[in-house]
C-alpha positions as CSV (number, residue, x, y, z in Angstrom):
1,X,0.0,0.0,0.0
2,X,1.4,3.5,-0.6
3,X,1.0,6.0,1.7
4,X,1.2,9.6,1.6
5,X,2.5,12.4,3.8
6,X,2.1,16.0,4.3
7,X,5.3,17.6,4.9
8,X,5.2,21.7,6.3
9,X,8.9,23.4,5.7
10,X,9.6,26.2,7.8
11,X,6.6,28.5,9.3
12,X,3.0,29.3,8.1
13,X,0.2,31.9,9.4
14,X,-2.2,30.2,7.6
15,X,-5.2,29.4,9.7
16,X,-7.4,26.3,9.3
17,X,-9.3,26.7,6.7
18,X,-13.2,25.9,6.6
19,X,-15.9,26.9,4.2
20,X,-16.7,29.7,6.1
21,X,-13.3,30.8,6.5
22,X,-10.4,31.9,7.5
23,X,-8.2,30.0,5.0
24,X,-8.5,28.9,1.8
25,X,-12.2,27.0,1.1
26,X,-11.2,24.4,-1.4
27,X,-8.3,23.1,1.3
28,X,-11.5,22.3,4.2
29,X,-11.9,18.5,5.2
30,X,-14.7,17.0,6.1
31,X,-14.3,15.8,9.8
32,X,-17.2,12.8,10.8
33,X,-17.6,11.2,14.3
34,X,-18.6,7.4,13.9
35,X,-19.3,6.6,17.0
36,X,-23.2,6.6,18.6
37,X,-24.0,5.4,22.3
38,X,-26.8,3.7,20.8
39,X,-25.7,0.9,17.9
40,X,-27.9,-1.6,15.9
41,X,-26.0,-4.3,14.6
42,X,-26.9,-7.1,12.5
43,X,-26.0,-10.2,14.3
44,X,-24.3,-11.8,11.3
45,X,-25.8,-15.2,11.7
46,X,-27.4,-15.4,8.1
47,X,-25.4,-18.0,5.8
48,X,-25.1,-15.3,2.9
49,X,-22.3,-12.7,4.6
50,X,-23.9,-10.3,2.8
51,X,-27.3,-10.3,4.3
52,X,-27.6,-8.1,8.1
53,X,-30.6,-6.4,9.0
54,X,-33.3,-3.8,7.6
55,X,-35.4,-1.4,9.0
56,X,-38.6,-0.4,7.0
57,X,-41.4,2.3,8.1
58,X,-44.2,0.6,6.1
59,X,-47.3,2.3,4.8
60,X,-47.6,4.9,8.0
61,X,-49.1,7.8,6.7
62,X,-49.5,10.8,8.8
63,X,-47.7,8.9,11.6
64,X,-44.5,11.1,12.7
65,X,-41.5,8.8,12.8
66,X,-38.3,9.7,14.5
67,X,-34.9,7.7,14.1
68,X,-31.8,10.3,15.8
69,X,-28.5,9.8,17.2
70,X,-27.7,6.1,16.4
71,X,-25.4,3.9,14.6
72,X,-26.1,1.0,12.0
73,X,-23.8,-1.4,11.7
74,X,-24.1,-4.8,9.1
75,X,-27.4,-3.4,7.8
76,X,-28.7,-4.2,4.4
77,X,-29.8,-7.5,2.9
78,X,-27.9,-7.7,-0.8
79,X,-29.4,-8.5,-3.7
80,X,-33.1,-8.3,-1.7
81,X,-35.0,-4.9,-3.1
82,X,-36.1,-3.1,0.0
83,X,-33.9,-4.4,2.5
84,X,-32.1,-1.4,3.4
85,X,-30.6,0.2,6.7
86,X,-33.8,3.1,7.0
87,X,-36.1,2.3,4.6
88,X,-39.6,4.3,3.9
89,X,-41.4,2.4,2.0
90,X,-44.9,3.4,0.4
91,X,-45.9,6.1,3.3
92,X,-47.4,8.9,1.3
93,X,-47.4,12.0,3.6
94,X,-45.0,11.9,6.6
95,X,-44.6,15.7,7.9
96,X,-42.8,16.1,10.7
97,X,-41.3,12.8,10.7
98,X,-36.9,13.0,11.2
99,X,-34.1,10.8,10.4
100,X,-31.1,13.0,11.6
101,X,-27.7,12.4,13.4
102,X,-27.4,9.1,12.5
103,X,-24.5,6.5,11.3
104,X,-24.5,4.0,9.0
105,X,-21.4,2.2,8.8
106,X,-20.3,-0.4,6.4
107,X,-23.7,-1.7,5.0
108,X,-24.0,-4.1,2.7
109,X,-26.8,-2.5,0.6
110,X,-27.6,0.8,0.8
111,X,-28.1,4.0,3.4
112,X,-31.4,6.1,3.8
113,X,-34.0,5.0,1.4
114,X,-37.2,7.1,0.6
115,X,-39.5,4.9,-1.6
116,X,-43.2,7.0,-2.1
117,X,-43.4,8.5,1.1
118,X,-42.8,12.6,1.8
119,X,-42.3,15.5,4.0
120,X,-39.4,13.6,5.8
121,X,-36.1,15.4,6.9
122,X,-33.0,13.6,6.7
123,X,-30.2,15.8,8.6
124,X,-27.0,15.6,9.5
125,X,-26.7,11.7,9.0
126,X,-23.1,10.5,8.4
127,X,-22.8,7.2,6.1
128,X,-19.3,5.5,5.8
129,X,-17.7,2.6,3.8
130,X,-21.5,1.3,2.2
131,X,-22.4,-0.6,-0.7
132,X,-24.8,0.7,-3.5
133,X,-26.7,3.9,-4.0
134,X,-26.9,6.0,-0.4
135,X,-29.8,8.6,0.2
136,X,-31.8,8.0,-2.9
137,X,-35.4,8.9,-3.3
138,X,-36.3,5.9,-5.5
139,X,-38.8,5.9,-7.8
140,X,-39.5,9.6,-8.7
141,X,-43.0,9.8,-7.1
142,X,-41.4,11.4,-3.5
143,X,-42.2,15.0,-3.0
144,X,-41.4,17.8,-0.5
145,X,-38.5,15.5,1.2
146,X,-35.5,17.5,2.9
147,X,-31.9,16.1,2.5
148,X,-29.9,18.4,4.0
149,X,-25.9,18.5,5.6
150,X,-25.8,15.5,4.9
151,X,-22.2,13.4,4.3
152,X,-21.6,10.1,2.4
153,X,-18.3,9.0,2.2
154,X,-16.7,5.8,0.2
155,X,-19.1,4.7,-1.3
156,X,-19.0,1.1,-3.0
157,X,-20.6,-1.1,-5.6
158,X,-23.2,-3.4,-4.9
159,X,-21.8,-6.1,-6.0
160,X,-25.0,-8.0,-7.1
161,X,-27.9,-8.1,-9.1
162,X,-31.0,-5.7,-7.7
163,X,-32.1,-4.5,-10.9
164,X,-31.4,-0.9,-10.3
165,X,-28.9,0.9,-12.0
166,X,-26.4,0.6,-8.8
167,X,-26.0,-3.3,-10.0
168,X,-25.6,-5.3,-12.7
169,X,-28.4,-7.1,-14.8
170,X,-27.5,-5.7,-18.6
171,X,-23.8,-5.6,-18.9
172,X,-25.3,-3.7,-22.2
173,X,-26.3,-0.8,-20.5
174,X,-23.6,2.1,-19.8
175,X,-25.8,3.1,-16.8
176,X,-25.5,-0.4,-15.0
177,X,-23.5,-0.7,-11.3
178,X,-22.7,3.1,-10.8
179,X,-23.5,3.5,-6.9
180,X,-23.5,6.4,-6.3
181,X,-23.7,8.3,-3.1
182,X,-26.8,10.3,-3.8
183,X,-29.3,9.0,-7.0
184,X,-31.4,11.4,-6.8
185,X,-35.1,10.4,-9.2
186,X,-37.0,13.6,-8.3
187,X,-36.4,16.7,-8.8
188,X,-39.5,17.7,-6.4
189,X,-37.5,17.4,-3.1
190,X,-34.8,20.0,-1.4
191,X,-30.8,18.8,-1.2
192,X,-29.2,21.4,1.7
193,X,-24.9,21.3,1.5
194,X,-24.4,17.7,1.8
195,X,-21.6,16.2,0.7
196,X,-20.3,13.2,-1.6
197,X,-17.1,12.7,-0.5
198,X,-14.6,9.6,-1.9
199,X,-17.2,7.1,-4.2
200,X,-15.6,4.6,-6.3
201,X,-17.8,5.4,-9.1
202,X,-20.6,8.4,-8.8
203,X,-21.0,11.1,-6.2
204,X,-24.0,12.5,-7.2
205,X,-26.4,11.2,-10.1
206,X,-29.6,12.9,-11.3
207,X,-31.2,10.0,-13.4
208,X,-35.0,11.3,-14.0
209,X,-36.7,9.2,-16.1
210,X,-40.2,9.0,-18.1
211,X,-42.2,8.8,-14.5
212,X,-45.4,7.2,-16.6
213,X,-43.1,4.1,-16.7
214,X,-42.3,1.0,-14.4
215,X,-39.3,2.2,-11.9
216,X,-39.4,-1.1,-10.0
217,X,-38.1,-4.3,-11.8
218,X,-41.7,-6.2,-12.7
219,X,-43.7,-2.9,-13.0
């Protein structure tokens, strides 16, 4: 492995920089804690390595849901379609509901999903080392959802077949296996200074399509 070094000669006045200053801007890092006093772990005890656990709000409308200041660790069920870390599925109207100040760490398919469902905030969640697309609204039919300072860092391919374009099922297609760290399918929603920051193939990916069509494999 190589490794690299920062080396400083002699003496500097030059202040941290940040965005907001003083410095220089395009020099900032972006600094993440990873640790949570509360952590949900997948036990690890399924015979595919690659399968942890999920969590999916399913068909709650106009219930408020709050998930804030935990950790997800071994979440995700590859290769299943909605087996993700958070997961809204199919909720229609959600205000007030919160997903903020969370970690998801090393999952094996996926981050913060938002399938149908709106009005949800997602803030401030940190998601490190996952597999497959991250925050995603997923179909196109999500409205009025709030992704803001958020950070996604290395993100990964899947890996295996889901039959989305973050994996592989027409090796035809240009389009195929490029996770990326936010796939973003409606323009109807509100993205705040979050951040994209190392993905092996896409940091951010607008891919609207015809909405009148099937977005789920099978219709």
């Amino acid at each position: 492995e190589t490794e690299g070094f920062i080396s400083i000669v002699g003496t500097s006045s030059r202040e941290f920089a940040t965005e907001a200053g003083p410095g220089e801007a395009h020099f900032a890092a972006e600094v993440a804690l990873l640790d949570r006093d509360v952590v949900f772990e997948g036990k690890g005890d399924d015979s595919n390595g690659s399968h942890g656990g999920h969590l999916i709000i399913y068909h709650t409308p106009q219930v408020i849901q709050t998930i804030q200041g935990v950790a997800f660790k071994n979440f995700g069920q590859a290769g299943i379609l909605g087996r993700y870390p958070i997961h809204f599925h199919m909720s229609n109207d959600c205000p007030h509901s919160l997903v903020s100040k969370n970690v998801i760490q090393e999952s094996n398919q996926r981050c913060i999903i938002i399938h149908k469902s709106n009005d949800i905030t997602i803030d401030d969640n940190v998601a490190f080392y996952t597999r497959g697309h991250c925050f995603v609204t997923e179909t196109g039919a999500e409205r009025r959802n709030t992704f803001s300072n958020n950070l996604g860092a290395k993100t990964v391919e899947l890996g295996v077949t889901l039959g989305q374009s973050d994996s592989t099922f027409d090796v035809n297609d240009p389009r195929q296996n490029l996770a990326s760290t936010f796939w973003v399918r409606s323009a109807e929603n509100y993205w705040i200074g979050n951040v994209a920051a190392g993905a092996q193939k896409v940091g951010w990916w607008f891919e609207m399509v015809d909405s009148s069509s099937p977005q789920l494999p099978g219709g």
